[in-house]
N, C-alpha and C positions, 0 to 999 in steps of 0.2 A: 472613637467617640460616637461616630454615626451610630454603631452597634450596641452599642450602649444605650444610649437614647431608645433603640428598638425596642430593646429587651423590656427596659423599665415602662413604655407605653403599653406591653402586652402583658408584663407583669400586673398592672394597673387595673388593666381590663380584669385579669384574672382574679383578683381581691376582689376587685367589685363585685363579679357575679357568688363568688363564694358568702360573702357577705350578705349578698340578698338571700341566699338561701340560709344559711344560718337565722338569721334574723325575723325572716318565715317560720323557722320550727319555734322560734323561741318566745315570739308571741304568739304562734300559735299554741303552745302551750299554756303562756299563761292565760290568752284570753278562756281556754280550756279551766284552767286553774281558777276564774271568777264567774266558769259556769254562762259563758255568754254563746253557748251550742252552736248551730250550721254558720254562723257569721262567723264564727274564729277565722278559719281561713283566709275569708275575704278582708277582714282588718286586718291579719297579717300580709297579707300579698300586699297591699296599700301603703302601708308602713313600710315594709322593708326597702320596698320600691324609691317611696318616697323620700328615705331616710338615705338612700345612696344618691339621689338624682341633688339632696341637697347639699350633701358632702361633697359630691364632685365641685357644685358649681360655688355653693357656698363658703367650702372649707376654709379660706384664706381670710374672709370676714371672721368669720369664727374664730380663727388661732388668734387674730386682729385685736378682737374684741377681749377673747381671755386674757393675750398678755396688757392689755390698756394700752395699747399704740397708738400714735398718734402722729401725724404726716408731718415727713421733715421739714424743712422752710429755708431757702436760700438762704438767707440773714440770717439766722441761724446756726444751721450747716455746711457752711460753705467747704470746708475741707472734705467733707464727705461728699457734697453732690459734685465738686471738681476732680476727687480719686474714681467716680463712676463714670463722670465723662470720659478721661481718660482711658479706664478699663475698657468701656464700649470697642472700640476701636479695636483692639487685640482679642478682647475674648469672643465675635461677631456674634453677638447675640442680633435679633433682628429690631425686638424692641427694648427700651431704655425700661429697667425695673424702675415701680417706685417705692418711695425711700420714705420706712417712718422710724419712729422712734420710742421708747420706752423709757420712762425716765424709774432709774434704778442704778444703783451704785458700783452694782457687780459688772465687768466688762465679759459682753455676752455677746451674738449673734445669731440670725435664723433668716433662712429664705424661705418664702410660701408661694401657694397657688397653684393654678390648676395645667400652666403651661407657660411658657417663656413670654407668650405677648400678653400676658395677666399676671408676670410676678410681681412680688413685693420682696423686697430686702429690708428687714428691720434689725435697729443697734440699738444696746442701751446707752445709756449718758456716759455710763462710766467705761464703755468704750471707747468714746470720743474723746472722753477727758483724760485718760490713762494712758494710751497707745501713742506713737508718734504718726510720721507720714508713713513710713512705709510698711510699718505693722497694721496701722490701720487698712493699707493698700492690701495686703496680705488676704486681712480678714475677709473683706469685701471681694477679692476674687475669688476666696473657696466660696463664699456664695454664690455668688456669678457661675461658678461651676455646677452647684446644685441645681440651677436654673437649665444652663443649656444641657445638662446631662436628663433633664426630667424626673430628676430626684426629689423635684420639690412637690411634683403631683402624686406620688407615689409614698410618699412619707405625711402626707399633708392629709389624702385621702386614708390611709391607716390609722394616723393618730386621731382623727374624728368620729373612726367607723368603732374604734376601741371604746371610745368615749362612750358611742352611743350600747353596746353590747354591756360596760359597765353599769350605765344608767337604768338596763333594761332586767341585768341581776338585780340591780337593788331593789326594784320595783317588784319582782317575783317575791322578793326576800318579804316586804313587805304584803304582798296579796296573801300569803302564807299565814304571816303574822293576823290579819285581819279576820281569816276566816278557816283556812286551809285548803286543797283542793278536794273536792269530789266532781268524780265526771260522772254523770248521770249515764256517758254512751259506756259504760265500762264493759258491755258485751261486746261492743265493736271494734273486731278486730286491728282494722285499718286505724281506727283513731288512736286506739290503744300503743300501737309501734307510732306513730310519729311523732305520739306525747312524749312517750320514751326517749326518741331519736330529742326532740326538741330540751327534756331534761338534762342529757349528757351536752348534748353543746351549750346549754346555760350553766351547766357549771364550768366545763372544760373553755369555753371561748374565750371568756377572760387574759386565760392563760396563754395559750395557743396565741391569742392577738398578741398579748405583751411578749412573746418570745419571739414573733414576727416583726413585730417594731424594731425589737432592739439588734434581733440582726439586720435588718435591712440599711440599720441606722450603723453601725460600725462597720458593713460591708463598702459602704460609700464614702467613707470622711477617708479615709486612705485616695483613692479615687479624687474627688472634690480637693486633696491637699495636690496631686502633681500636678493634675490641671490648672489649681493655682497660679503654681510657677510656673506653669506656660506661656498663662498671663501676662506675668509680672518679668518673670525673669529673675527671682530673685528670690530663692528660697529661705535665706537668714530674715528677710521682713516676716515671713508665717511662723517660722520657727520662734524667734523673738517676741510674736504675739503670743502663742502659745504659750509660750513658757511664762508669760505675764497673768493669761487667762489662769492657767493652770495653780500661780502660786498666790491669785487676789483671794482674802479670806472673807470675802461679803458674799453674804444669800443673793438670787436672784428670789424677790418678794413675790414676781406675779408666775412664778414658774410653778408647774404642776406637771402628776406623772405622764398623762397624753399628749403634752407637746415636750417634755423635755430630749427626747431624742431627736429636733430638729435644731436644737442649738447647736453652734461649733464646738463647745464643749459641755459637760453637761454641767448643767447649773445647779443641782444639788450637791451642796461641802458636805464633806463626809470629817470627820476627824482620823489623821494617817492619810494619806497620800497611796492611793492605788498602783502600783506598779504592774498589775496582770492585770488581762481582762477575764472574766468570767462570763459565767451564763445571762446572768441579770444585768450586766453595765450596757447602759446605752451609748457609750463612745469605747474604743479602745481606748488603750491607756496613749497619755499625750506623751510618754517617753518612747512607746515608738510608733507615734506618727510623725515625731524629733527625729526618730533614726532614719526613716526612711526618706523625708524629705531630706536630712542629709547624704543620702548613698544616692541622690539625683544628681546627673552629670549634664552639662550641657557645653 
């Protein structure tokens, strides 16, 4: 697990910096494209800088915000803040996540934030109110896994950095629509290749993110389910949530395509029941992440 945890902090690093660069050509292109000459650069350096320094720190308010979370409350939730007491204990995380909540009918789950003594574990209602104790216990510890594993900085900073490359297509899409590009430096060689360079990764980054998301996100839920039951002890409580999550037929309403790879399953219903995973699925399929928690022996 120690190893793990390595990997995903250097991997972290390594998104970030790719990201600043990307992000660099991509406004510097368009600031290119509304014709605002020798400052391109420098607004792009600014922005892209800016834009990861707020993802790292900010991302967890963000995901927060998008889904409408809102902090658990003893009265409340009591079953839930006494299955994370208990978790503390076996899973050593060092500090106590905190615990919100989303009120929505589908039973769903997601960990965030930037590091274990900054996480947040959020559930929706129809989590609490669907599951029993030890499915719900289930749930809560593959989060708890995403947490000490560092999976939640590393999914948390992707799904915002996506966000922001998507935001920054649209915007070009629109500068285009307004006027079109003309570079006035079109003799100049240098600026001519990094316009370029900045074109391909505004169209290509999109994609390239959402194929980075969605492996990163099905590489880890396998991972995050054994750890589970390390946990717990007790593989038929995730199993039996899963198979609950998997066959509830309600939408998740505040769910969208940049964070839905951080939920336990994904919160987009499809009509037909997925049995394979493909290119495009943000979770493996939950019949075998059934299988493999079942082939765990203790």
């Amino acid at each position: 697990m120690f190893e793990t945890s390595k990997k995903n902090k250097l991997e972290s690093g390594v998104i970030v910096g790719i990201f600043i660069i990307v992000i660099t050509l991509i406004v510097y292109y368009i600031c290119h494209a509304l014709r605002l000459g020798t400052m391109s650069i420098v607004i792009a350096l600014i922005f892209s800088i800016g834009s990861a320094w707020a993802s790292y720190y900010y991302s967890d308010k963000i995901v927060l915000s998008v889904n409408k979370a809102r902090p658990a409350t003893k009265e409340e939730d009591q079953k839930l803040v006494n299955i994370l007491d208990a978790l503390m204990v076996t899973s050593g995380l060092p500090n106590k996540p905190r615990l919100y909540v989303v009120d929505d009918s589908q039973p769903n789950a997601f960990a965030t934030g930037r590091n274990p003594e900054n996480a947040v574990i959020c559930v929706t209602t129809g989590l609490l109110e669907k599951l029993d104790y030890y499915e719900l216990e289930g749930v809560i510890a593959h989060e708890m896994s995403h947490i000490k594993n560092y999976d939640i900085r590393l999914s948390c900073v992707v799904s915002v950095m996506v966000g922001f490359i998507v935001m920054l297509s649209d915007l070009f899409s629109r500068a285009l629509f307004w006027g079109g590009v003309k570079d006035r430096d079109s003799d100049n060689k240098a600026n001519g290749i990094l316009m370029l360079i900045g074109l391909i990764f505004l169209i290509l980054a999109p994609i390239f993110g959402s194929l980075m998301q969605l492996a990163l996100s099905r590489k880890r839920e396998f991972l995050a389910d054994s750890t589970a039951v390390e946990f717990t002890r007790n593989p038929d409580g995730l199993i039996s949530a899963l198979e609950k999550l998997e066959n509830d037929p309600n939408e998740l309403e505040t769910a969208n395509s940049a964070t839905a790879n951080m939920y336990i399953v994904n919160p987009f219903k499809k009509n037909g029941k997925k049995k394979t995973t493909n290119i495009w699925s943000t979770h493996p399929s939950t019949a075998d992440r059934i299988e493999a928690l079942r082939n765990i022996r203790y």
